[in-house]
N, C-alpha and C positions, 0 to 999 in steps of 0.2 A: 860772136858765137858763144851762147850759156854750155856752161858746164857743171855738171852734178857728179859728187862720191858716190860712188857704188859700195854700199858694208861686202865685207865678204869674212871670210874664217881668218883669214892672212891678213895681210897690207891693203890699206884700202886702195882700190881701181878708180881710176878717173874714163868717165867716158862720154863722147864726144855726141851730144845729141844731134841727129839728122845725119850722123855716118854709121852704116850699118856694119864697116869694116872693122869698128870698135868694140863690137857685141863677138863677131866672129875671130878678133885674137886673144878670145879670153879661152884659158885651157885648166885643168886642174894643176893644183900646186904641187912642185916637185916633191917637196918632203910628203905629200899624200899618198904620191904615185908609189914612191920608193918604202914607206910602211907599211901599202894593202899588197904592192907585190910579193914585200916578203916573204907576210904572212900568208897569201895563198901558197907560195911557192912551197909553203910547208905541208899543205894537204896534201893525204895519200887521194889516189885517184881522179885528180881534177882532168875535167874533159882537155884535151885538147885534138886537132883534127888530124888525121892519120899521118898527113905528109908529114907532119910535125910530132909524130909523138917517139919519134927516134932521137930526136935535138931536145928532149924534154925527160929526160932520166936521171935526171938530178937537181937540187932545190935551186942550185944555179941557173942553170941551163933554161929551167922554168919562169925564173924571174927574169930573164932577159928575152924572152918571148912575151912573158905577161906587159911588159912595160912597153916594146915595142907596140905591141896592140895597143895597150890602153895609149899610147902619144899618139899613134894612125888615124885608130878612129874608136871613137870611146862610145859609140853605140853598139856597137858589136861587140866590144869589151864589158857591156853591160848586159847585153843578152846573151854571151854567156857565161859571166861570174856572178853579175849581177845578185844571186839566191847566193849566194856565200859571201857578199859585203853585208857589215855592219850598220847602224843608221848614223852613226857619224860619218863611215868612210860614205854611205850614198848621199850624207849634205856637201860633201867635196864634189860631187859631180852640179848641184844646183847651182851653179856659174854658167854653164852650159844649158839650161834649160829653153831657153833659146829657139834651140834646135826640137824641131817637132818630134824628131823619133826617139831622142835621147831623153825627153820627156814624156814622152810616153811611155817609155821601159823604167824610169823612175815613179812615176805614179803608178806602175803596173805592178814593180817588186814591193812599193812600200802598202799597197794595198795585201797583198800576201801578207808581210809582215806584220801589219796590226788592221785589221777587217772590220768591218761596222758589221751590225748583226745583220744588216740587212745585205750586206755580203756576203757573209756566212752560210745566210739562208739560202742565196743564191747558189753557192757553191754547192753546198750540200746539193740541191736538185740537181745540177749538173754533174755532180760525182756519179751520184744514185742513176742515173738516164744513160751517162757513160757505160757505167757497171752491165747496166741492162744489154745495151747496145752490145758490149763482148761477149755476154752469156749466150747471146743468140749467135753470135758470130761460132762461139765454141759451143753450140750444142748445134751449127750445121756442120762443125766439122767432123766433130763425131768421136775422136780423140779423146779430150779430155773430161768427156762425160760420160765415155765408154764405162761398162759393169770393172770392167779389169782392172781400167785408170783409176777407178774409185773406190774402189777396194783397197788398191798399192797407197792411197795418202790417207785412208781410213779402213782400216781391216778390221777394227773391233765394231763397226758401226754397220759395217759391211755383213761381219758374223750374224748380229742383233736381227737383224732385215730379213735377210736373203741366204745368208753362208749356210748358217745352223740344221736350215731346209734343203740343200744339195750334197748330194754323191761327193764325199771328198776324195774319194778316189778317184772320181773321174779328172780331176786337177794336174793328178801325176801321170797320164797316160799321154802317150804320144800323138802328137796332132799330124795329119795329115801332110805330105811334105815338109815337114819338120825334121833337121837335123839328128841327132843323137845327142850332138854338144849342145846345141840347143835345148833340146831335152831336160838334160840334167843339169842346164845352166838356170832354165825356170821351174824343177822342181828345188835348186837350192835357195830362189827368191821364193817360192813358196815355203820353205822352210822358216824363214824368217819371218813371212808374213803370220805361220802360224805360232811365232813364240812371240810374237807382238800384241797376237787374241789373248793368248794364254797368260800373259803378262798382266795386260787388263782384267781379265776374268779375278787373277789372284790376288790386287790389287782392290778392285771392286768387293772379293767375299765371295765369291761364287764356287758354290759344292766342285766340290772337287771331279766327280762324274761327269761335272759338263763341259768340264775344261775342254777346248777344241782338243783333238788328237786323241782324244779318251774312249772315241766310240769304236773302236775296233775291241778295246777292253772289255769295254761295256758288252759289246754282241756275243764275245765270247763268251762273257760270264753267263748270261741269258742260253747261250746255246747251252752251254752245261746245264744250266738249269733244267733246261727241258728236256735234256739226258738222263739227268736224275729222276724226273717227276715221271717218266715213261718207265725206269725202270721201279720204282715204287708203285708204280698202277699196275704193271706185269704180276708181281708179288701181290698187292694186292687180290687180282683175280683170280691165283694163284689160291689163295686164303677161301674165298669166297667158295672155289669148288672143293674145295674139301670139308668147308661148314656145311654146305647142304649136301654134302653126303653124308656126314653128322648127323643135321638135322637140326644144324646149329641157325642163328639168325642173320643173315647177311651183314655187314660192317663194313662193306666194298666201296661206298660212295666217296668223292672225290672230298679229300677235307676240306673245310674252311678255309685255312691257309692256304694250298693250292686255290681254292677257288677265287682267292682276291688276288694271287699274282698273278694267274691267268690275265683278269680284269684288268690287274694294275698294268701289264705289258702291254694290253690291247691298244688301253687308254696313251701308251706312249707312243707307238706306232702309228696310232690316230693324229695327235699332237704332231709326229715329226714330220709327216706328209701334207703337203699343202697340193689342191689343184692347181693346174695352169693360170688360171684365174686370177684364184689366191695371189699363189707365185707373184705375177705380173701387178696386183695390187698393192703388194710390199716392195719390189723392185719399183714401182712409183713412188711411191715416201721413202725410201731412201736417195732417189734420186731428189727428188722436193725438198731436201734437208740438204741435197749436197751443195744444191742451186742457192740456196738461201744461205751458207757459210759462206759460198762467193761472193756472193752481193756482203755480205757482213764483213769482209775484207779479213776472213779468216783461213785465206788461202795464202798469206805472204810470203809461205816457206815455198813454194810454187812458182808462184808468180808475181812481178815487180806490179805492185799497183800503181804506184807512181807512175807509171807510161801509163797505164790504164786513165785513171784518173785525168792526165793533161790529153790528151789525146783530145785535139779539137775532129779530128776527122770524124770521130764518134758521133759527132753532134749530128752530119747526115743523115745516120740511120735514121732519127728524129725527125730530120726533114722530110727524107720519103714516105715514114710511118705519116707524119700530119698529110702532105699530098694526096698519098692514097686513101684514107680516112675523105677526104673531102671531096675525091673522085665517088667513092662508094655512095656520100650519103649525097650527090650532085645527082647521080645518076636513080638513086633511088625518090628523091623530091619530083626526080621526073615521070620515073614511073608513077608514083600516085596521080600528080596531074594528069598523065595520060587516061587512067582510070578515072577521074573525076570530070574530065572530058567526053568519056564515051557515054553516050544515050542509046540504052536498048532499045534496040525497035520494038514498036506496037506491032 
């Protein structure tokens, strides 16, 4: 019976060709086991499953669960450490290779690890189709696409759009069944939301008049205005009938000055009011903006993309999206044939 060296990292293995029980008592080398447990044992956070994560509150306690697994059964110990070994500690497992699943989780993490571009490219569409897949999931929900939700993670963006054009008092008024604690527990998250505008505004350059919170200043100051400019036009008319009893020339007309703040208020009042329309066309671009920072994975403080991202269940949507796509144009290839069958009668 021939026998051939097996190289390996350690001692060389002698194995017995035409006995397959030779392939199956090869295991990784102690001293591997005992310097990757270590070192995971040292991460904050590493998964482990609920039963267990009472017996696993110290870097001890972790290594002695890690090693048990990985001598058990080291496919499992690869699917889930596997993204936290090294490429040395994952050539300590090719002795094993062997086995079909423990090789596939090895070609699976080293493909992560270093990607040919035509993996990359692959992934990338898979990301991006993923992405797609939960925006639609979260714009049926309703939630996190809501005007409110998105306002709360972009309030200066929110202002830009849509804020600058609404009643800000209507913000603070009580909602219908709405507590009292409640109440003033969301006008003091509004509070916050608007020194987060106001922050950006001052940050940005922006006049100081526009700063959010400033239009109640503003109205007042205009109401005076037009207190004064009425009591200037009283006196004025005042003037005018006592020149033509004179005999003097009237000088009554409204000045210049007056006449261009008039204007110039009109023109703002114009400006700050949008139709329903309007409205609903800017609440569309900012929602179109918010949709496209999701996808751009500019929602991280939000939301873990990483489950996004691996989420093979995602890939269904896809499926059904192609199915139905191919139901539609199945049924419509038929409808024409049916039309290109029919013969009008003479």
């Amino acid at each position: 019976m021939q026998q051939r060296e097996v190289e390996g990292e350690g001692e060389g293995e002698v194995e017995v060709e035409g006995e397959g029980e030779g392939e199956r008592g090869k295991e990784v080398r102690k001293e591997a086991k005992e310097s990757m447990t270590e070192r995971l044992s040292s991460l904050e956070n590493l998964y482990f499953p609920r039963a267990l994560q009472s017996h696993a509150t110290n870097p001890s306690q972790r290594k002695s669960l890690l090693l048990d697994l990985l001598s058990r059964d080291a496919a499992v110990f690869l699917e889930r450490y596997g993204a936290q070994l090294n490429s040395e500690e994952l050539r300590e497992f090719d002795i094993l290779n062997y086995d079909y699943e423990i090789n596939w989780h090895l070609k699976n993490i080293r493909t992560k690890m270093s990607p040919t571009s035509e993996e990359l490219k692959s992934r990338s569409v898979t990301v991006k189709n993923r992405r797609l897949a939960y925006l639609d999931k979260l714009v049926l929900d309703g939630k996190y696409f809501s005007e409110d939700a998105m306002r709360e993670r972009e309030p200066y963006l929110h202002h830009e759009f849509v804020g600058k054009f609404q009643d800000p008092s209507a913000r603070g008024m009580a909602r219908p069944g709405e507590r009292w604690s409640e109440t003033l527990m969301r006008r003091c998250e509004e509070a916050i939301l608007v020194s987060k505008i106001r922050e950006e505004q001052q940050r940005l350059g922006v006049d100081e008049m526009e700063w959010v919170g400033n239009e109640r200043n503003q109205q007042q100051q205009e109401e005076e205005e037009e207190e004064e400019e009425e009591e200037e036009h009283d006196v004025e008319e005042g003037n005018e009938e006592a020149k033509k009893v004179n005999g003097g020339v009237s000088s009554t007309e409204m000045s210049e000055d007056s006449k261009l703040a008039q204007s110039s208020k009109a023109e703002h009042d114009e400006a700050a009011t949008l139709s329903a329309e309007e409205m609903g066309d800017m609440m569309g671009q900012f929602t179109y903006i918010m949709h496209q920072k999701f996808l751009a994975g500019e929602d991280h403080q939000h939301l873990d993309y990483s489950k996004i991202d691996d989420d093979v269940t995602l890939d269904d949507h896809w499926l059904r999206e192609a199915n139905h796509d191919a139901e539609d144009k199945y049924f419509a290839e038929d409808e024409e044939d049916g039309y290109d069958d029919f013969v009008e009668p003479h």
